[in-house]
PDB file of N, CA, C and O in Angstrom:
ATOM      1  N   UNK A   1     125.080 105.650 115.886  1.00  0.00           N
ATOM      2  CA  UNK A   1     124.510 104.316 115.926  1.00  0.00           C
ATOM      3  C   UNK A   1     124.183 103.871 114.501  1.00  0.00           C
ATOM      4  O   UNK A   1     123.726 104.653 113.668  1.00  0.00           O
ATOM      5  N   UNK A   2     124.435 102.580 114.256  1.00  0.00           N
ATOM      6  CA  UNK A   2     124.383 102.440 112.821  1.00  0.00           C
ATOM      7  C   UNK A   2     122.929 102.359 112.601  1.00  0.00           C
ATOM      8  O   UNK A   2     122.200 102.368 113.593  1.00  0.00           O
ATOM      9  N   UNK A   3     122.406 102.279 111.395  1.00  0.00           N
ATOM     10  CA  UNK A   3     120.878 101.911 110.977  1.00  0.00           C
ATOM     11  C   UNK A   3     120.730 100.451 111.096  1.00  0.00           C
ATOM     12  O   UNK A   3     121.395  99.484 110.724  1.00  0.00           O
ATOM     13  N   UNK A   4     119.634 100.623 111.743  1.00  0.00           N
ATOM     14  CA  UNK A   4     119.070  99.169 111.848  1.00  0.00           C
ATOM     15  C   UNK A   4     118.948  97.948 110.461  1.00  0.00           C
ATOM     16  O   UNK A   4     118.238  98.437 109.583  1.00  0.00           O
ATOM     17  N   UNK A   5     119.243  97.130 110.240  1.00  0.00           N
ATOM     18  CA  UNK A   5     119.653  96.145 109.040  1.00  0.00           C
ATOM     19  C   UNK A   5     118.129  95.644 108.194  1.00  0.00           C
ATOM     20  O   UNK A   5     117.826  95.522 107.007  1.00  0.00           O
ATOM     21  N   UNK A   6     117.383  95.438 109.532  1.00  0.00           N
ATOM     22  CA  UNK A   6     116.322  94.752 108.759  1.00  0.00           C
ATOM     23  C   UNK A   6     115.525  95.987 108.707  1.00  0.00           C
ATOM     24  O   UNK A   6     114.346  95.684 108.528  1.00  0.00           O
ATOM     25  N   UNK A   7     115.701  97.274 108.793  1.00  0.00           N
ATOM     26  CA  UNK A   7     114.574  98.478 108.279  1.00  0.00           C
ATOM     27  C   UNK A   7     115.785  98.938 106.830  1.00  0.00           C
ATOM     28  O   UNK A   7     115.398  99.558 105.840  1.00  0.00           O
ATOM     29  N   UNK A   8     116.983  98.548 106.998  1.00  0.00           N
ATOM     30  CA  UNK A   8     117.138  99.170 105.935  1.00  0.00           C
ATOM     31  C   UNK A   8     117.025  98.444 104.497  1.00  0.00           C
ATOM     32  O   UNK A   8     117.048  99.003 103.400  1.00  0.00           O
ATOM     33  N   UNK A   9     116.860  96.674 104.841  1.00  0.00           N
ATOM     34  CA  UNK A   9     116.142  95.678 104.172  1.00  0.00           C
ATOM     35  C   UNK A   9     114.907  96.157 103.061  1.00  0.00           C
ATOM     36  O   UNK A   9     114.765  96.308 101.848  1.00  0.00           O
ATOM     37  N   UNK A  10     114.098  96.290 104.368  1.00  0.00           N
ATOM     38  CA  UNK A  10     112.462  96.573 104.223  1.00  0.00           C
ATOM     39  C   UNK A  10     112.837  98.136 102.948  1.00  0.00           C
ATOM     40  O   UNK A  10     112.690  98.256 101.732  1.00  0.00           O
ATOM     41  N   UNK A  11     113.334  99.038 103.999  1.00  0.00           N
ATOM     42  CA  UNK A  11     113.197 100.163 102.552  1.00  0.00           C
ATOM     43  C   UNK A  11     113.607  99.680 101.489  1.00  0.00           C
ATOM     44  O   UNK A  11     112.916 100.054 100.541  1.00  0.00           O
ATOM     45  N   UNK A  12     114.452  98.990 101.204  1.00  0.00           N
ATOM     46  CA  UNK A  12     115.062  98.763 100.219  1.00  0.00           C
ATOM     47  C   UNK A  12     113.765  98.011  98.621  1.00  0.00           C
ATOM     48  O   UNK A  12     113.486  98.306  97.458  1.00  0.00           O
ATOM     49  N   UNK A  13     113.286  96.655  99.968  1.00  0.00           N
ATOM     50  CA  UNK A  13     112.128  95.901  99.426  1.00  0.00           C
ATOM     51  C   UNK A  13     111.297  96.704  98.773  1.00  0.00           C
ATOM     52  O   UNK A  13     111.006  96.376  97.622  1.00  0.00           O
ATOM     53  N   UNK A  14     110.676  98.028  99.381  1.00  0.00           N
ATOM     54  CA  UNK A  14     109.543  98.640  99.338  1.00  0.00           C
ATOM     55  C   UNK A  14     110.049  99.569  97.941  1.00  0.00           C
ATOM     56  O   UNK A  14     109.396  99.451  96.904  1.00  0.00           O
ATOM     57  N   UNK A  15     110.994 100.296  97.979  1.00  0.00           N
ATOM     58  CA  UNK A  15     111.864 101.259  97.101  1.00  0.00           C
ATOM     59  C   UNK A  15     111.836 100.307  95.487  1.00  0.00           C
ATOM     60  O   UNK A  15     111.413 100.766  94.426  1.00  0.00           O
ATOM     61  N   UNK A  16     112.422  98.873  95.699  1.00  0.00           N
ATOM     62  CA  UNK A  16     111.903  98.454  94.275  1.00  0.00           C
ATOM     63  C   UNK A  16     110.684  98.272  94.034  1.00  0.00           C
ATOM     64  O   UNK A  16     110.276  98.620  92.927  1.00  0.00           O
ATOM     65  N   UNK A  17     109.752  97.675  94.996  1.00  0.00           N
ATOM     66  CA  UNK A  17     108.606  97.260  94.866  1.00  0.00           C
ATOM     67  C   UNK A  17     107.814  98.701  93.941  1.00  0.00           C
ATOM     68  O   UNK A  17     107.041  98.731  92.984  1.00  0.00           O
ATOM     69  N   UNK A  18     108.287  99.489  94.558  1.00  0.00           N
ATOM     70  CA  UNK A  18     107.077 100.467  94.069  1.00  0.00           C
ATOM     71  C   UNK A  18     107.677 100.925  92.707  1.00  0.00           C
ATOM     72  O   UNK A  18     106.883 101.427  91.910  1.00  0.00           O
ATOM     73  N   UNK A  19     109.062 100.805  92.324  1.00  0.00           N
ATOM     74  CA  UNK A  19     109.807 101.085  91.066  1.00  0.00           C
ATOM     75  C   UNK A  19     108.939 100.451  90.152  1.00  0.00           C
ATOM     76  O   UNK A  19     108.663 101.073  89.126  1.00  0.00           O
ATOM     77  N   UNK A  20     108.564  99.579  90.292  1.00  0.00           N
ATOM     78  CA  UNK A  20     107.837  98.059  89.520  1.00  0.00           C
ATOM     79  C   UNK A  20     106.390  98.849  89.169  1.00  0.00           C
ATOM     80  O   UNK A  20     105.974  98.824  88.010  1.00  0.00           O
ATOM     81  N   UNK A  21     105.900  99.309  89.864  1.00  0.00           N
ATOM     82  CA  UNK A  21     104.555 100.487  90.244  1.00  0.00           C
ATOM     83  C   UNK A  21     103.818  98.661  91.079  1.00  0.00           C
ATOM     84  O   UNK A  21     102.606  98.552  91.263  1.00  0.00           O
ATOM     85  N   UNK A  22     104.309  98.071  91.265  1.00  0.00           N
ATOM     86  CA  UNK A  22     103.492  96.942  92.044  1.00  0.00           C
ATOM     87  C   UNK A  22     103.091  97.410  93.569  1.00  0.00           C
ATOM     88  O   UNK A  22     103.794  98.173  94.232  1.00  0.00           O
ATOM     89  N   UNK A  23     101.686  96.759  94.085  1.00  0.00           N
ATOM     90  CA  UNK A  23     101.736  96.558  95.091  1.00  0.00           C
ATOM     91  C   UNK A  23     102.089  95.195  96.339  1.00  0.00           C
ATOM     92  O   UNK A  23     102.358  94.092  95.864  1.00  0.00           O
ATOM     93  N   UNK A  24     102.072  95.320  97.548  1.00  0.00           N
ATOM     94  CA  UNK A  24     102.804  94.726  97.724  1.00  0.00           C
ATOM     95  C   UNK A  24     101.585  92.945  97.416  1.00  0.00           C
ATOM     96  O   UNK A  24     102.172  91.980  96.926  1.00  0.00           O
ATOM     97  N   UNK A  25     100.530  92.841  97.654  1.00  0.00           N
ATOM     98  CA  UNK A  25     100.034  91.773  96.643  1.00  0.00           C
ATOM     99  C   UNK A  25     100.451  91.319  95.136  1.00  0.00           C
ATOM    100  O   UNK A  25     100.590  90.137  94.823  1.00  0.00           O
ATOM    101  N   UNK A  26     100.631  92.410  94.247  1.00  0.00           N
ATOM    102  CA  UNK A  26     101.417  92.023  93.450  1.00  0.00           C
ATOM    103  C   UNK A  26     103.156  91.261  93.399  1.00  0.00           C
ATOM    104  O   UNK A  26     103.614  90.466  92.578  1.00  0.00           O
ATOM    105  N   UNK A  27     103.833  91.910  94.662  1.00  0.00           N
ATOM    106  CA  UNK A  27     105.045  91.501  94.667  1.00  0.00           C
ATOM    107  C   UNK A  27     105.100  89.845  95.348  1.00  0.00           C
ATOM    108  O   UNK A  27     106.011  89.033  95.186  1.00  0.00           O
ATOM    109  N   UNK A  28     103.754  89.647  96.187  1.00  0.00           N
ATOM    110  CA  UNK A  28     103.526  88.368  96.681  1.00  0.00           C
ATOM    111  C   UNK A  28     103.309  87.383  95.797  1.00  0.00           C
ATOM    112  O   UNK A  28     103.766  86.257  95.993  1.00  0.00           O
ATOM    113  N   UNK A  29     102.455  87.749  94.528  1.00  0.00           N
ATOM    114  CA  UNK A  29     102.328  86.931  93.670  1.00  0.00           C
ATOM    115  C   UNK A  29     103.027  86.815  92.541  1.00  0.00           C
ATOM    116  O   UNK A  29     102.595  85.974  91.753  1.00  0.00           O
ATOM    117  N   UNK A  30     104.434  87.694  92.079  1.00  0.00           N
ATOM    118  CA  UNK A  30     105.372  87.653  91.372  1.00  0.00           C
ATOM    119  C   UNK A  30     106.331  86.543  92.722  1.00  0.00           C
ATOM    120  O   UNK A  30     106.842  85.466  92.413  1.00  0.00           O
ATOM    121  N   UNK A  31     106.364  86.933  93.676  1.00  0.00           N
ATOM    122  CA  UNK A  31     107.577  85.769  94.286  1.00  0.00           C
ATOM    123  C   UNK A  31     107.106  84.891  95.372  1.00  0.00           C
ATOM    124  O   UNK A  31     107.802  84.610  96.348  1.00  0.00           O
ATOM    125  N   UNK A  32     105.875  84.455  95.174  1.00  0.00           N
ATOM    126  CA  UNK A  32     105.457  83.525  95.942  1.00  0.00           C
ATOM    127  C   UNK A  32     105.263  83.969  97.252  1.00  0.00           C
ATOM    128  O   UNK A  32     104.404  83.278  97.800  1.00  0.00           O
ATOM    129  N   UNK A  33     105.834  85.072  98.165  1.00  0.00           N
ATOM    130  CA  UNK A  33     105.974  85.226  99.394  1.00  0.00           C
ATOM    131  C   UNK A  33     104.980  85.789  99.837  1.00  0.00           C
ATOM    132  O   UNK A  33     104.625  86.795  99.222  1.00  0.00           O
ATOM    133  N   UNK A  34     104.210  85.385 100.990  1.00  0.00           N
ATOM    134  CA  UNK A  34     103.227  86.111 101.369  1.00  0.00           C
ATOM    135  C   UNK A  34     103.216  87.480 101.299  1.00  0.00           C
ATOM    136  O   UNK A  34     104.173  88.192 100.995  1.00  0.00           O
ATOM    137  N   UNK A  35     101.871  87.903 101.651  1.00  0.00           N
ATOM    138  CA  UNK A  35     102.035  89.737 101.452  1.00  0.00           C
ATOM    139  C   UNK A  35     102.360  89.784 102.885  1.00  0.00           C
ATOM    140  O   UNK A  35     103.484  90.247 103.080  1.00  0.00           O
ATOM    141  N   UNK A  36     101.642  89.404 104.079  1.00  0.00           N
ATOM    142  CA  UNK A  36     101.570  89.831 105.347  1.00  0.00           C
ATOM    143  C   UNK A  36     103.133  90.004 106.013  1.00  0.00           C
ATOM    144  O   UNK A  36     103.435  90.817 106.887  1.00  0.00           O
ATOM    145  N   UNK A  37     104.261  88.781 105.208  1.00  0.00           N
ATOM    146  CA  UNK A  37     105.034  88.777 105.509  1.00  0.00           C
ATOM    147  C   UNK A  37     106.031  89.754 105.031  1.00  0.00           C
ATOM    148  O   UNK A  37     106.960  90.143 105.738  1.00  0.00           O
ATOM    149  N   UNK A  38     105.760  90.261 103.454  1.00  0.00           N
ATOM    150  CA  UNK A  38     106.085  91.299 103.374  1.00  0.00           C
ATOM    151  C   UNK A  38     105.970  92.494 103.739  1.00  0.00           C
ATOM    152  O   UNK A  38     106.938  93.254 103.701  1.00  0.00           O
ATOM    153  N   UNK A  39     105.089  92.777 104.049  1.00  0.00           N
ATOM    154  CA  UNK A  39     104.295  93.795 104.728  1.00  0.00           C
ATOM    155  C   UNK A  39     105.877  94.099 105.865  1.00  0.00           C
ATOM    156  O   UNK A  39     106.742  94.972 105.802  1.00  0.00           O
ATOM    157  N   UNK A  40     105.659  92.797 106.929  1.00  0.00           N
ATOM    158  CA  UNK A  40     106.562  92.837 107.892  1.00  0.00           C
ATOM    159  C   UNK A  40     107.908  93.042 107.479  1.00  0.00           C
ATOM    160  O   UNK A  40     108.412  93.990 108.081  1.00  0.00           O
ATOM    161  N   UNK A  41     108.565  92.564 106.776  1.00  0.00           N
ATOM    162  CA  UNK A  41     109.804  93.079 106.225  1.00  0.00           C
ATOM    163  C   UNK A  41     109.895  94.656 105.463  1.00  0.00           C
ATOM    164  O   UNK A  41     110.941  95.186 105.088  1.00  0.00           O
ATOM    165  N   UNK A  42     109.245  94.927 105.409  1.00  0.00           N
ATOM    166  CA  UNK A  42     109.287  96.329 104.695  1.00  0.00           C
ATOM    167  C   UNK A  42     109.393  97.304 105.511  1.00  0.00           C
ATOM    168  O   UNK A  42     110.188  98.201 105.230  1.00  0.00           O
ATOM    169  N   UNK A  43     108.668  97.367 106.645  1.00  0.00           N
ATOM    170  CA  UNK A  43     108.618  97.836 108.316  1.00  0.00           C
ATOM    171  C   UNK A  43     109.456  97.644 108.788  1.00  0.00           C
ATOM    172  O   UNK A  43     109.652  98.457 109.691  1.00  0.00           O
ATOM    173  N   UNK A  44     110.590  96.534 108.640  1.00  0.00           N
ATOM    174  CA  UNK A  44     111.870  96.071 109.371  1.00  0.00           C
ATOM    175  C   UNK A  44     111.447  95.196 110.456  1.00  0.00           C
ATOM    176  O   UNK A  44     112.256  94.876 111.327  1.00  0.00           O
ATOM    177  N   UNK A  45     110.032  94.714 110.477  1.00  0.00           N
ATOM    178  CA  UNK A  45     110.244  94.318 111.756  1.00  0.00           C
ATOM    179  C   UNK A  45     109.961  92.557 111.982  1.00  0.00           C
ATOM    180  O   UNK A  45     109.430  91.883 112.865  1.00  0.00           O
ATOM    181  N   UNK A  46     110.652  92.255 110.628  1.00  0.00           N
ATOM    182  CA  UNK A  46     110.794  90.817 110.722  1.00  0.00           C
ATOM    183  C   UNK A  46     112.238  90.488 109.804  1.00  0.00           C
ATOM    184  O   UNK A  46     112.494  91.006 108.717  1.00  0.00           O
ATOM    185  N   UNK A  47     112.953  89.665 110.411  1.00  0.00           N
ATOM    186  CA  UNK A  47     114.731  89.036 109.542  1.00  0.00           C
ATOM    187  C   UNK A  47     114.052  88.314 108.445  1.00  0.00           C
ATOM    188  O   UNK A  47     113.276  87.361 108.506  1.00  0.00           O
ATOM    189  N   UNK A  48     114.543  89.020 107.351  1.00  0.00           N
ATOM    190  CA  UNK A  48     114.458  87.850 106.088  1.00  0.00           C
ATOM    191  C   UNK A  48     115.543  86.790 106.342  1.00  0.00           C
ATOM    192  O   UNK A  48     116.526  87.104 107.012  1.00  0.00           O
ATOM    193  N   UNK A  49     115.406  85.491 105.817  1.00  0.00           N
ATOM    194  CA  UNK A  49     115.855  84.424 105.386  1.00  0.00           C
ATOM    195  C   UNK A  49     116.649  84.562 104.151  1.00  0.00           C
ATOM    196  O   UNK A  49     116.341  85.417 103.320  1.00  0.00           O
ATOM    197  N   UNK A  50     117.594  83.819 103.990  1.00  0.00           N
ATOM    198  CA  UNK A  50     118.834  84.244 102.810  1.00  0.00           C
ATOM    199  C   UNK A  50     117.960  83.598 101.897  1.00  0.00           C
ATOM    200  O   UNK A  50     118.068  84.207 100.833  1.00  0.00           O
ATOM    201  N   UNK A  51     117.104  82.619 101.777  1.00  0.00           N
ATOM    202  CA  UNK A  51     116.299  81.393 101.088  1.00  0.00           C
ATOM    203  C   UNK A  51     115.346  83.120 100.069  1.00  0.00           C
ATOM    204  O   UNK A  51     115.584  83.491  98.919  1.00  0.00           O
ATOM    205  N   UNK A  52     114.385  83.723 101.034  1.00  0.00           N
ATOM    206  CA  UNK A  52     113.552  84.657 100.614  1.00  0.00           C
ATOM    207  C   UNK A  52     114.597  85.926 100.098  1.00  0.00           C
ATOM    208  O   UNK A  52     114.104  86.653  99.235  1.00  0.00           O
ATOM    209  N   UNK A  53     115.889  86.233 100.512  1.00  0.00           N
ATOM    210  CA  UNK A  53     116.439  87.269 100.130  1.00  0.00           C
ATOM    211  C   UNK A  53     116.536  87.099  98.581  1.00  0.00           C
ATOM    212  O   UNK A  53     116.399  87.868  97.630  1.00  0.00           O
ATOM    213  N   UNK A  54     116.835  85.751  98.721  1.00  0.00           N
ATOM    214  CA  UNK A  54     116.800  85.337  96.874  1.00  0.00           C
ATOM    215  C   UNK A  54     116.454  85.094  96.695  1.00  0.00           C
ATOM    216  O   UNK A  54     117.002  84.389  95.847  1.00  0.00           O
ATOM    217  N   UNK A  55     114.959  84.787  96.693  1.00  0.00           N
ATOM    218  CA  UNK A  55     114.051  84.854  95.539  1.00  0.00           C
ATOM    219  C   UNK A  55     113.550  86.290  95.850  1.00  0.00           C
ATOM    220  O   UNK A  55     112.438  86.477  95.357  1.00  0.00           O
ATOM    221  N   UNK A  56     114.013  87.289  96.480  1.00  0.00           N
ATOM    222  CA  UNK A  56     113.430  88.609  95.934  1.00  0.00           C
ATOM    223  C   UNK A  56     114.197  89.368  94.746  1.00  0.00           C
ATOM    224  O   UNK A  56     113.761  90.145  93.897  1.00  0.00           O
ATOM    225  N   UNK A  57     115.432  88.900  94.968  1.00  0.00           N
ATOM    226  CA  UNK A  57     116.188  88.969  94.001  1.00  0.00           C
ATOM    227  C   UNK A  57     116.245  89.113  92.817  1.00  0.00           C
ATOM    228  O   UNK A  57     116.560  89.958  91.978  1.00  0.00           O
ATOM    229  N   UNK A  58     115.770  87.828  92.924  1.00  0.00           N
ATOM    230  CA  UNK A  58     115.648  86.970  91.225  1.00  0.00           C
ATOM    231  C   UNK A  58     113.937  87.953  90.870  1.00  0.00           C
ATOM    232  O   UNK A  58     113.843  88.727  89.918  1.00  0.00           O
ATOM    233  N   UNK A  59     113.180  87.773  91.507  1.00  0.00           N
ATOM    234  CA  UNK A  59     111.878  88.695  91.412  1.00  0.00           C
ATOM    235  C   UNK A  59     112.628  90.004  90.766  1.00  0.00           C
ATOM    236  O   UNK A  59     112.797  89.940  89.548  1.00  0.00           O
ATOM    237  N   UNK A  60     112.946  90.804  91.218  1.00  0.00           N
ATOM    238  CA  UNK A  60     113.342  91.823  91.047  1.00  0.00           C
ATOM    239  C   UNK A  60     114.924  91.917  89.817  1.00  0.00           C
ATOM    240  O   UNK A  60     115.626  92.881  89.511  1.00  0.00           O
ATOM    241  N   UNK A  61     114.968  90.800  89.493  1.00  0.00           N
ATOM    242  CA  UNK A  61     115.989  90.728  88.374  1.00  0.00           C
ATOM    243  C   UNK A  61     117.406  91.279  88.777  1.00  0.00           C
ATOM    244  O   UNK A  61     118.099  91.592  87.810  1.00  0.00           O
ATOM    245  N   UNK A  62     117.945  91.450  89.960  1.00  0.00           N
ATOM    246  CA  UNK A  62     119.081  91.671  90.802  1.00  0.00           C
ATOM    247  C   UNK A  62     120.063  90.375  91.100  1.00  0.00           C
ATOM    248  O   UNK A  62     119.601  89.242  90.958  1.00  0.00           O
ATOM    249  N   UNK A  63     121.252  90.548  91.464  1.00  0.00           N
ATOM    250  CA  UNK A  63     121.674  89.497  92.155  1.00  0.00           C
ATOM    251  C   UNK A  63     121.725  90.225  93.682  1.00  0.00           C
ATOM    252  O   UNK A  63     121.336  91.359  93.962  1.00  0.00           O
ATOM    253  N   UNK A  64     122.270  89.314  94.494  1.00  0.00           N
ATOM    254  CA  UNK A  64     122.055  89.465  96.258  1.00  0.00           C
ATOM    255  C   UNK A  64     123.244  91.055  96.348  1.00  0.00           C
ATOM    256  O   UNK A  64     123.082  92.092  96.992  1.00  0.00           O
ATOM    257  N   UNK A  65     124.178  90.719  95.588  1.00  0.00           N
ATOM    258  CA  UNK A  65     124.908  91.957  95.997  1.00  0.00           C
ATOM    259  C   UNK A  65     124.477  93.333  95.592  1.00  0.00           C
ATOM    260  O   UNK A  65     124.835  94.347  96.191  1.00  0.00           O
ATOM    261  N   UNK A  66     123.660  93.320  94.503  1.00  0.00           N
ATOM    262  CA  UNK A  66     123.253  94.765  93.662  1.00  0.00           C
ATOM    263  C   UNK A  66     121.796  95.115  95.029  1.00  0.00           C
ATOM    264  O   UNK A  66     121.494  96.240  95.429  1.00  0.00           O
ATOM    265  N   UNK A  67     121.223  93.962  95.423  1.00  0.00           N
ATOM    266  CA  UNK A  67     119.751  93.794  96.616  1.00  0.00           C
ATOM    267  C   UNK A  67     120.472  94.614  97.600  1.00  0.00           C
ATOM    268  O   UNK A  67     119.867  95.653  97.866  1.00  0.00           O
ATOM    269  N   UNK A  68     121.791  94.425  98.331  1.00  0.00           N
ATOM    270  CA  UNK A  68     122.174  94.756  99.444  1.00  0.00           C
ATOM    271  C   UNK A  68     123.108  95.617  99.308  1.00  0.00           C
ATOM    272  O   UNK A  68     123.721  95.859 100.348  1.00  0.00           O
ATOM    273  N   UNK A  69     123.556  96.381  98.026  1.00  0.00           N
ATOM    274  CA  UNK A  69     124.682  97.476  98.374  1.00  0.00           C
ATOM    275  C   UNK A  69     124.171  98.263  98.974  1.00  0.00           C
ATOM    276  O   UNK A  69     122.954  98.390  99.109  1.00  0.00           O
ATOM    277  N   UNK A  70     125.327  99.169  99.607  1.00  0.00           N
ATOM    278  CA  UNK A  70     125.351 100.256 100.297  1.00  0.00           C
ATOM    279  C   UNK A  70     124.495 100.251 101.563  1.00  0.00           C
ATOM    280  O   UNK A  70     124.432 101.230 102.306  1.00  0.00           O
ATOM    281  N   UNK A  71     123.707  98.881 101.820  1.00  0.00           N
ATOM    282  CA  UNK A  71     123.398  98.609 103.375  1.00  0.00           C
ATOM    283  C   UNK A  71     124.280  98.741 104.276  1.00  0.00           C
ATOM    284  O   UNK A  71     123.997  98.522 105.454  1.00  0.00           O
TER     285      UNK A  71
END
């Protein structure tokens, strides 16, 4: 069964986030996005928006394809 998309999202989120040594309040206030909602994406248990995929992106100094390889 393949891995679920939006947990492998969330690790992904969380895996830079903490590269950064940020928490996830910090990553809310580097990209505008709520924390609570991050919170939920990091867990997998909410679909990011292509709108929020990029600006995590750009947060994280990535483009969308380097964000999502090997998903």
């Amino acid at each position: 069964m393949a891995r679920d998309i939006c947990a492998a999202v969330g690790e992904r989120i969380r895996a830079l986030r903490k590269a950064r040594g940020w928490r996830q309040v910090d990553l809310a206030a580097h990209s505008g996005i709520a924390e609570t909602y991050l919170s939920h994406l990091e867990r997998g248990q909410k679909e990011i928006c292509l709108r929020n995929l990029q600006v995590l992106a750009q947060t994280f100094e990535k483009s969308l394809s380097e964000l999502l390889k090997g998903l």
